[in-house]
C-alpha positions in Angstrom: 106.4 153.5 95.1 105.3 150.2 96.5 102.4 149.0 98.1 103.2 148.6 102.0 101.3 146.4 104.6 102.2 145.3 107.8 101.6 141.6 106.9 102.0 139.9 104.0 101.4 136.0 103.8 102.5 134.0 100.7 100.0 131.4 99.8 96.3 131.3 100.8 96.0 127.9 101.8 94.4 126.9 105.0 97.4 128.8 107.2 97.6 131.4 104.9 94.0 132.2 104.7 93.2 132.0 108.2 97.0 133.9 109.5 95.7 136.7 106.8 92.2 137.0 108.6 93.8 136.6 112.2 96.0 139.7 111.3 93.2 141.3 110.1 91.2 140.6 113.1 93.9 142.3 115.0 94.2 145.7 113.0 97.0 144.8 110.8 97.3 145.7 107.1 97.4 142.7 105.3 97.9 141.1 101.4 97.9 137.2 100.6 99.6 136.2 97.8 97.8 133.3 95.7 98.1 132.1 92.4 96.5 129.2 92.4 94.5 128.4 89.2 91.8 126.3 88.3 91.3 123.7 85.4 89.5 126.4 83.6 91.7 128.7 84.5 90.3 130.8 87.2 92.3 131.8 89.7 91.1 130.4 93.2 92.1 130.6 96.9 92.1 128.3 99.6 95.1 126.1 98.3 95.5 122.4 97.7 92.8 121.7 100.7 90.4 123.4 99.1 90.3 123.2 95.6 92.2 119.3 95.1 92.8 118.2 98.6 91.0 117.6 101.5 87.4 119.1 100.5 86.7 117.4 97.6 88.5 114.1 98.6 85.3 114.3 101.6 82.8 115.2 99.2 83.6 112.0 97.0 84.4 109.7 100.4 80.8 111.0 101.0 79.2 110.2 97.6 81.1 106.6 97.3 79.5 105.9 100.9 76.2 106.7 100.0 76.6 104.5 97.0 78.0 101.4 99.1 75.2 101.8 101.3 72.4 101.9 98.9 74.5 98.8 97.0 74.9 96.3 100.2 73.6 97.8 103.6 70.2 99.2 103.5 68.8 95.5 103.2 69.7 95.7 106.8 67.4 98.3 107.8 64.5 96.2 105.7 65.2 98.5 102.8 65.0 97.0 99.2 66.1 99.1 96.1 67.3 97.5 93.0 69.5 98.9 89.8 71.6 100.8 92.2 73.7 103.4 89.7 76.1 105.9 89.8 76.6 108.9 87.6 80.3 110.0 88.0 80.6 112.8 86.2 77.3 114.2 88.4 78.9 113.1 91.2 82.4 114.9 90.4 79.7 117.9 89.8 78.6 117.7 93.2 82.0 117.9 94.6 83.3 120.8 92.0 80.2 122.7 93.4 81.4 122.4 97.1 84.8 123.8 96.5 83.2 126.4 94.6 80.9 127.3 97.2 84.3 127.2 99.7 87.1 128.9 97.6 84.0 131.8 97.5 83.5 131.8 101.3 87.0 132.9 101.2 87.6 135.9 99.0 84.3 137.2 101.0 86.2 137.0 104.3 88.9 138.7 102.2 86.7 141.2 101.4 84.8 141.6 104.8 88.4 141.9 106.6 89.8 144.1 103.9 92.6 142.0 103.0 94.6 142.7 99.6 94.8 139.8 97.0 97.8 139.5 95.2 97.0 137.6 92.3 100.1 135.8 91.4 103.7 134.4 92.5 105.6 136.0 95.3 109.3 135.8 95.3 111.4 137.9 97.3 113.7 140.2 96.0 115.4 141.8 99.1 115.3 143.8 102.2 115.1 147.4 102.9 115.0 149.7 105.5 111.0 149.6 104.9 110.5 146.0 105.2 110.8 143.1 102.6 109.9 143.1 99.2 108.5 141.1 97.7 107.5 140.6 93.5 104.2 139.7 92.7 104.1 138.3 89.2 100.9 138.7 88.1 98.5 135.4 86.6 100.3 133.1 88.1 103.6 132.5 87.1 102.5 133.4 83.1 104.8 136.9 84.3 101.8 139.1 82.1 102.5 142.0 84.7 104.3 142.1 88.0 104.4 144.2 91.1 106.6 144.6 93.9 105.2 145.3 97.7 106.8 145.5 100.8 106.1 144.1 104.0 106.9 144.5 107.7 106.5 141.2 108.8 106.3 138.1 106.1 104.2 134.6 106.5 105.5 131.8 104.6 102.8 129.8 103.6 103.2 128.0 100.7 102.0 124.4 101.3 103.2 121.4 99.5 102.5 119.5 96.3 102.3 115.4 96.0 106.2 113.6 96.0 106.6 112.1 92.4 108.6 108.9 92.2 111.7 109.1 89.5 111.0 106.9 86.5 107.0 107.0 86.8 105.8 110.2 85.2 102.5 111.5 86.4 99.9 112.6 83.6 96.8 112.1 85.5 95.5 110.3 83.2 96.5 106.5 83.4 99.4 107.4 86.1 97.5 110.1 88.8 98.7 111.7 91.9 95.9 112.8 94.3 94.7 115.6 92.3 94.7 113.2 89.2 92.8 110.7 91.1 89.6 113.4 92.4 89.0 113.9 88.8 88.6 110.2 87.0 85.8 110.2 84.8 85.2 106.5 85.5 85.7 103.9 88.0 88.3 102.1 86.2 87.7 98.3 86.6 91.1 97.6 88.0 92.6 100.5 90.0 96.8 100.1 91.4 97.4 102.5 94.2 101.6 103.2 95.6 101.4 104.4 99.0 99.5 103.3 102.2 99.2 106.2 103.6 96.1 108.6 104.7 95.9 109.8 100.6 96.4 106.2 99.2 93.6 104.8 102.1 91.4 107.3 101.4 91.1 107.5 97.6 91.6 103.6 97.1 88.3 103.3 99.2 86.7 106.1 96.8 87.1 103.8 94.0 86.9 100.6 95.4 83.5 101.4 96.7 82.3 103.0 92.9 83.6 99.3 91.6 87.3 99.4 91.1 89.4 96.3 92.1 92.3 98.2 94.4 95.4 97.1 95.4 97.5 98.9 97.4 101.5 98.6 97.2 103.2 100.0 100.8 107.1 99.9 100.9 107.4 100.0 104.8 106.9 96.5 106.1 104.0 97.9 108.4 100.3 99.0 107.9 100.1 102.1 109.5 103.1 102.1 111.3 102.4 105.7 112.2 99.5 104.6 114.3 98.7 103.2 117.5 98.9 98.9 116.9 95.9 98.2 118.2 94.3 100.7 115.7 96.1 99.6 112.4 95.5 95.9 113.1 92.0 96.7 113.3 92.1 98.9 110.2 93.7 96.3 108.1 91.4 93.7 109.5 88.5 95.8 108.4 89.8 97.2 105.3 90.5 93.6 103.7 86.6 92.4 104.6 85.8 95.7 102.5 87.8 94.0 99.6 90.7 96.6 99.4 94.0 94.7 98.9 97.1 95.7 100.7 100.6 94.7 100.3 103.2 95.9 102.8 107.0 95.3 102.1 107.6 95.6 98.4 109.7 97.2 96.4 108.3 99.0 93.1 110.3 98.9 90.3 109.5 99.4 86.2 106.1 100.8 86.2 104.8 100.8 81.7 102.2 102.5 80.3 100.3 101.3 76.9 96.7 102.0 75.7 95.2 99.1 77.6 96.9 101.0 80.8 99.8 100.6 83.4 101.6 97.6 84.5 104.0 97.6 87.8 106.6 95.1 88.0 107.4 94.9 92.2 109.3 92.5 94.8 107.1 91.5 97.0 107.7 91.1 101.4 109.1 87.4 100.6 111.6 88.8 97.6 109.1 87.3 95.5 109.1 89.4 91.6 105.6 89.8 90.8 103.6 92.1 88.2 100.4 94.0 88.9 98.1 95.4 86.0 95.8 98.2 86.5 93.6 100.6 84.6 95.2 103.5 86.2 97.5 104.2 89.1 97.4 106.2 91.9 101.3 107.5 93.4 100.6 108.6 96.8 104.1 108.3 98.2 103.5 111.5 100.5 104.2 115.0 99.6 107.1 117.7 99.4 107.3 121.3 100.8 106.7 124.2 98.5 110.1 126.1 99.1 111.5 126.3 95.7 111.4 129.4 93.3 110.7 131.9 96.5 114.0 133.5 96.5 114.4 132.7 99.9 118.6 133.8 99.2 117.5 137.4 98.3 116.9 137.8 102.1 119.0 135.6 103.4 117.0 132.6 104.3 116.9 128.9 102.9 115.7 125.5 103.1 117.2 122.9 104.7 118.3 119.6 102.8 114.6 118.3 102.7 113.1 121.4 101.2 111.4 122.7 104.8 112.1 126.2 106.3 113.7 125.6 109.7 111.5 127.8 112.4 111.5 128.1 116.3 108.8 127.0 118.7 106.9 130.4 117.3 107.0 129.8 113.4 110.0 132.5 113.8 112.5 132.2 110.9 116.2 133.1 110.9 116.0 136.2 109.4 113.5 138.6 111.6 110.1 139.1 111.0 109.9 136.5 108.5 107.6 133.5 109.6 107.0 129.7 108.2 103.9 127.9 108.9 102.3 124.6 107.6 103.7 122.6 105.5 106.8 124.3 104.6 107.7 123.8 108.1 108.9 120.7 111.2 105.3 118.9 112.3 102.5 116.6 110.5 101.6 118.0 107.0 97.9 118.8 108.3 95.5 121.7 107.8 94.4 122.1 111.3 98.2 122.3 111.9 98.9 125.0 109.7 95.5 126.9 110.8 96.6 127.1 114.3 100.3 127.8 113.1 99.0 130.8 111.4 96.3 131.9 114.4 99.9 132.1 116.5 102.1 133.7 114.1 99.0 136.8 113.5 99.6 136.9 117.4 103.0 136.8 117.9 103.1 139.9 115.4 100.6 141.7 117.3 102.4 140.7 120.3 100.6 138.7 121.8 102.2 135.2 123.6 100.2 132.4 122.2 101.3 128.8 122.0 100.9 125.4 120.3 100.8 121.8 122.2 101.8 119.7 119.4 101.5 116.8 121.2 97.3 118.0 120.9 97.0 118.1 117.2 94.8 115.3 116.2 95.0 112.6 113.2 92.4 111.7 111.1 91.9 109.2 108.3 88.5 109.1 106.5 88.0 105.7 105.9 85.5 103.7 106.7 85.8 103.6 109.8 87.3 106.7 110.4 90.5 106.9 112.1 92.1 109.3 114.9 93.7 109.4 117.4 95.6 112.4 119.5 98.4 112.4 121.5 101.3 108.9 121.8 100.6 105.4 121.0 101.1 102.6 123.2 104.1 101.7 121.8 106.0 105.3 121.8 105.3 105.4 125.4 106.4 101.6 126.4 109.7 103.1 124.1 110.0 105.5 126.2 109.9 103.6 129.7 106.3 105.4 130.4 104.2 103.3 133.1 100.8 103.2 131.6 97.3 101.8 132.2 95.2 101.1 129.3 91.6 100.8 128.5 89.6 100.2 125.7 85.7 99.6 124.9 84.2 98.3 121.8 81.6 99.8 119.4 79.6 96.5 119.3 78.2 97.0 122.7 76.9 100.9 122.1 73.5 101.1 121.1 73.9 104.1 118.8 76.3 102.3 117.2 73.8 99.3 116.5 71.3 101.2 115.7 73.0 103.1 112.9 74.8 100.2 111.9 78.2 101.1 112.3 79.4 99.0 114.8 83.0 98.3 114.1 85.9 99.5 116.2 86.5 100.6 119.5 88.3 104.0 121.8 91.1 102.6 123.7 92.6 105.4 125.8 96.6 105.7 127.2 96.8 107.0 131.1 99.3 107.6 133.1 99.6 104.6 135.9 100.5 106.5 138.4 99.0 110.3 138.1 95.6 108.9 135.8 96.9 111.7 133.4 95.5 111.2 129.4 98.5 110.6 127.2 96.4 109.1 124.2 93.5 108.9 122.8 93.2 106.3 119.3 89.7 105.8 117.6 88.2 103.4 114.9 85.3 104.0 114.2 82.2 105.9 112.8 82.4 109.8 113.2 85.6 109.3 115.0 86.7 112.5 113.4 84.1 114.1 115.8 84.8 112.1 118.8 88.5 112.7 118.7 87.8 116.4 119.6 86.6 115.2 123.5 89.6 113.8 123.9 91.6 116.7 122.3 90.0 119.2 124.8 90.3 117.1 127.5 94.3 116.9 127.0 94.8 120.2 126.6 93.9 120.8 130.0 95.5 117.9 130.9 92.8 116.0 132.1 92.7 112.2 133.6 91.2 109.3 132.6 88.8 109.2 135.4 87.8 113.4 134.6 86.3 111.5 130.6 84.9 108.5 133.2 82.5 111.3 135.3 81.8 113.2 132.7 77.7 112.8 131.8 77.5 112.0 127.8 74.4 111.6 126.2 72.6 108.1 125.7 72.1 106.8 123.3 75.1 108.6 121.4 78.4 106.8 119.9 80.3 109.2 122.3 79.3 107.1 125.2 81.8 105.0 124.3 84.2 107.6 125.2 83.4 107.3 128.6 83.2 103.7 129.1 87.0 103.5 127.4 88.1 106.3 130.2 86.0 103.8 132.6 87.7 100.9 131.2 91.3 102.4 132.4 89.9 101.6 135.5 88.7 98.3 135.1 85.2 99.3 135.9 83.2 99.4 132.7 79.8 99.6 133.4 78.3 97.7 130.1 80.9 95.5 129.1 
């Protein structure tokens, strides 16, 4: 006889690991299915944002900062050190200890909320009057022993893996995807990155500050078209002082490999054929849902022509009591996403009502600056015939800022011209991961402008700038 639970989630990434726990929270029975394995071998929760993702990608955006620091700014602060190094393989130690420490945090909360770990692949097998069952092959997908369990209710959360690009095979050795590219054991001298997106950004400014020469190759003909204007022409403006070379508009086409490394032959935004020769490369072209080999068929479910599980405003698939959060389904590929997906579908089993603005998830890049921003840029709304007020306040005139040295970038907040409502919030700068979250809260409750502007916030703090942005919608900044 199978094992029976009321919940079962497929995939213990950040939705599944947290929808697992939020069922638990609420009385529920509950297995996660993960079979996730280490480079040594060891199997591991927490997913692609824990073990290759977005954990150690901020542990080494961390380390390469401290190193550019000690390299170029702390003359500033009257500091003088000489023979800066860096140790790479203790600094990829450092990292592999943190996702250690995280993936362990997990299977205690496992423990502590008595959830089941199925160690392996889950693939459904069918539907009966019980529930759906689900196989468990056991080890991964090596199929050394296999289970099968049934559930009442079913969370899909199987995440996604990097998009490969067809005639550039990915070894993560000389040609790396993101997980390739946590893991060099060198800076290499001269380092080609595909994609100029939050992965490409991100891990280009690893290894440009640890030495590498990076260019970055972006098909679309804008930088950071996603993002509000005013933000991505400050990011590129700041991004090409830091050295990191960024070509928007071309066309990739015969990428080689040979023992002296990778050369990419590309068209570039005048039609112009040019060749590139790099060390390594880095294919960050996005990433793709995680949808095949679940026999979705055996209960009547499957993915739509892009690979994602098509869900309701609840996470509610077609077939009942089967759910879909993160990135297998509609909405930004983010793990604060998919957490809050999985917080909603735990409570929509228990019966609860909850709901997600997704107009409140925030963005975040973690450059340097940081990017984020949180609800529409300037342009979706003048798109959309919205009357809107502006304001905006730089970083250069905040005395925190100065005094950390980290003055760059600005807030420039969206209202509504007539009712002063927030309709977005964009950010460059340092921390902005932080300060996005004052401007998250305060759209949720649907705050205006002028609620920010007579709000007290500390002096002298970089969130002051907040205010003097929500002042500045107004035109009635008081330090600028």
């Amino acid at each position: 006889m199978s094992k029976e639970f009321d919940v079962v989630v497929i995939g213990a990434g950040p939705g599944g690991y947290i929808a697992a726990i939020r069922a638990a929270q609420l009385g529920k029975t509950v297995a996660c299915i993960e079979k996730w394995k280490n480079p040594a071998g060891t199997l591991k929760l927490g997913g692609t944002c824990l073990n290759v993702g977005c954990i150690p990608s901020k542990a080494l955006l961390a380390s390469s900062e401290e190193f550019e620091n000690a390299s170029h700014h702390l003359a500033d602060h009257g500091i003088s050190v000489e023979n800066v190094s860096v140790d790479i393989s203790k600094m990829m130690g450092r990292k592999d200890g943190i996702v250690e420490k995280m993936t362990k945090g997990i299977e205690f909360l496992f423990r502590k909320n008595k959830i089941t770990w199925l160690k392996g692949h889950g693939k459904f097998t069918g539907k009966t009057d019980a529930g759906v069952q689900i196989e468990v092959s056991g080890e991964g997908e090596d199929g050394a022993s296999s289970e099968v369990v049934t559930a009442k209710n079913v969370i899909i959360a199987t995440g996604s893996k990097a998009r490969h690009l067809p005639g550039i095979p990915v070894d993560n050795k000389l040609i790396a995807d993101n997980e390739g590219a946590l893991s060099f054991d060198t800076a290499p001298k001269k380092l080609a990155v595909i994609g100029a997106g939050v992965i490409g950004l991100e891990l280009g400014s690893v290894w440009r500050r640890l030495g590498a020469d990076v260019t970055v190759l972006e098909a679309l003909p804008e930088f950071l078209g996603v993002a509000d204007q005013a933000l991505s022409k400050e990011a590129a403006k700041q991004f090409k002082k830091q050295g990191l070379d960024i070509q928007v508009g071309v066309k990739v086409g015969e990428v080689k490999t040979s023992e002296n490394g990778v050369t990419i032959a590309y068209t570039d935004k005048d039609g112009n054929a040019q060749t590139l020769e790099a060390d390594r490369l880095v294919v960050s072209v996005g990433r793709v849902p995680n949808t095949d080999n679940l026999g979705l068929e055996a209960i009547g479910l499957k993915a739509n022509e892009r690979g994602f599980i098509d869900v309701d405003d609840h996470c509610a698939t077609a077939v009942p009591n089967v759910y879909a959060i993160g990135d297998v389904v509609r909405g930004p590929m983010l793990a604060h996403k998919a957490e809050d997906e999985g917080v909603l579908v735990a409570e929509v089993i228990d019966g609860q009502k909850p709901h997600i603005d997704y107009n409140c998830i925030p963005w975040v890049i973690y450059t340097e600056p940081e990017i984020a921003w949180v609800g529409k840029t300037e342009q979706q709304l003048k798109a959309e015939g919205r009357e809107i007020k502006t304001g905006q306040f730089p970083f250069m005139a905040n005395g925190r800022a100065l005094g950390i040295n980290k003055a760059d970038g600005f807030v420039k907040m969206i209202a509504d011209a007539t009712t002063d409502e927030l309709l977005g919030v964009h950010i460059i700068s340092a921390n902005a991961s932080d300060l996005i979250a004052e401007a998250v809260v305060a759209m949720e409750f649907k705050a205006a402008s002028e609620d920010i502007g007579r709000i007290c916030h500390p002096h002298p703090s970089l969130s002051e700038v907040m205010r003097e942005a929500a002042l500045a919608v107004d035109k009635r900044a008081l330090n600028m």
